[in-house]
C-alpha positions, 0 to 999 in steps of 0.5 A: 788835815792831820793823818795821826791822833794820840788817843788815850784810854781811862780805866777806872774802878767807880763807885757810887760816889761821885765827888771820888770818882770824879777826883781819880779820873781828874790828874789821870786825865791831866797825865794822858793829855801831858803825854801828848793825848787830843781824844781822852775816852773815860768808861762807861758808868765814870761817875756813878757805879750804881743803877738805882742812883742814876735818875736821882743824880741827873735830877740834881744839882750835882749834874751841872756841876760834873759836866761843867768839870769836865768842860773845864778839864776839856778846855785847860787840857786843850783835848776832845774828852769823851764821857764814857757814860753818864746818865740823863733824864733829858731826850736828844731832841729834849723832852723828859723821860717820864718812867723814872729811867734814864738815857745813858749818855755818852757826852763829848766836850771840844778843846774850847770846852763846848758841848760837841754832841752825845750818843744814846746807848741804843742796846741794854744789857739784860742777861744772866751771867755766872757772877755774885750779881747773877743778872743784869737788867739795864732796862729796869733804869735805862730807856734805849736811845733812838736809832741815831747813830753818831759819828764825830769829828776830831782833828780830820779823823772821823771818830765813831761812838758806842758803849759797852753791850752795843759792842756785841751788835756788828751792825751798829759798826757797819752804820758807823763805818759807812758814815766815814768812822775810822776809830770806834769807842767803845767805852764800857763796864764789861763784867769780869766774867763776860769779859774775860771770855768775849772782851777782846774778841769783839774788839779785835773781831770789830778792828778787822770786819771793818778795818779801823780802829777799836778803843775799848774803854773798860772798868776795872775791879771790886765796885761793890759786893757783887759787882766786877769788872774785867778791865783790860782798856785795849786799842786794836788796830785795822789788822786786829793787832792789839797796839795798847792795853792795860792790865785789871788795874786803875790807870791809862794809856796813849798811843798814836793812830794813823791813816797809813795804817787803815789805808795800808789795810785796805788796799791790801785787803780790799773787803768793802769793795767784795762785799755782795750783801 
């Protein structure tokens, strides 16, 4: 069992292009494997910026071939490569969604390529912000996924998955970390105003409450007339220590985790044993 693990974060400005996203996330994801990086996270919304777009293009032909790529890149670059998001007309358990909405899905490929598993963001981001956009009601294209919480194997760490406004919901955390989670993803598209106001601080407050470590994986800039996002990727230690973060620029980063450091934590302040409810 390895007791460290490069993990790398991709921040992007996506658009409603697919072919462009897809061609400025390839060599960033080639650059953080060449540093080293087994677990490559991209954002949330990574290949599609655009919520009314979502059904048509997981209808289509062009889906197979964006997770095929990504399949490809896992394989070549040897790495567990996480879609931060993207969306899919097809359940879990594979029935179709009939309204006309989506999942939307985080997708995790393994080193030989294969299809590892997805997680379904359970909560949708329907609220007024004081931004061009003035508000946001995710529900209108997305369906909540079911209540499964998803928690994966990367190189012996246990690696918990969640997307953008799940962040917001401690609980979810509490679920991942009680099945063995020791990194916690959380890649997202948080707004630059929301972001700038709460983005760290949940993070780092989801780093201490459960002594792990917290990727977050954020979008970044202009992604239309009244869309933008607060960027700033950031990895959080088990202490709430901020080991990485990028600026509101396109770009990535690696850094290497470890088990010392979530064991040191622990036994210097041992929260889960004093817990009483």
């Amino acid at each position: 069992m390895n007791n460290t693990l490069s993990v790398a974060a991709i921040q992007l400005t996506s658009t409603s292009d697919w072919q462009d996203n897809l061609l400025m996330a390839k060599p960033l994801i080639e650059a953080a494997a060449n540093e080293g990086a087994r677990l490559v996270v991209l954002p949330e919304n990574v290949f599609l910026f655009n919520g009314k777009a979502m059904r048509p293009l997981a209808e289509s032909d062009d889906q197979s071939i964006i997770l095929r790529a990504m399949s490809d890149m896992a394989k070549d670059c040897g790495i567990y490569l996480v879609i931060g998001s993207h969306p899919s007309v097809v359940r879990e358990g594979g029935s179709v969604i009939e309204d006309g909405r989506v999942r939307q899905v985080s997708w995790v490929f393994g080193p030989d390529g294969a299809f590892l598993e997805r997680y379904d963001k359970i909560h949708l981001f329907d609220a007024a912000v004081d931004d061009k956009a003035a508000s946001y009601k995710e529900s209108d294209f997305i369906e909540p996924g079911d209540l499964s919480v998803k928690v994966i194997d990367v190189d012996g760490f246990k690696v918990g998955l969640s997307i953008c406004y799940d962040l917001r919901f401690p609980e979810l955390y509490r679920e991942l970390v009680a099945l063995g989670a020791e990194v916690l993803l959380v890649p997202a598209a948080f707004t630059y105003v929301t972001g700038k106001a709460h983005w760290h601080t949940l993070l780092s407050a989801r780093a201490i409450e459960n002594q792990c470590f917290v990727l977050g994986v954020n979008q970044c800039g202009w992604h239309n007339e009244t869309r933008q996002t607060y960027g700033h990727s950031a990895l959080y230690s088990p202490w709430g220590e901020t080991l990485a973060r990028l600026g509101d620029e396109p770009g990535y980063f690696v850094f290497t985790v470890s088990k010392q450091a979530i064991s040191d934590c622990t036994q210097k302040m041992p929260c889960f044993s004093h817990r009483r409810l």
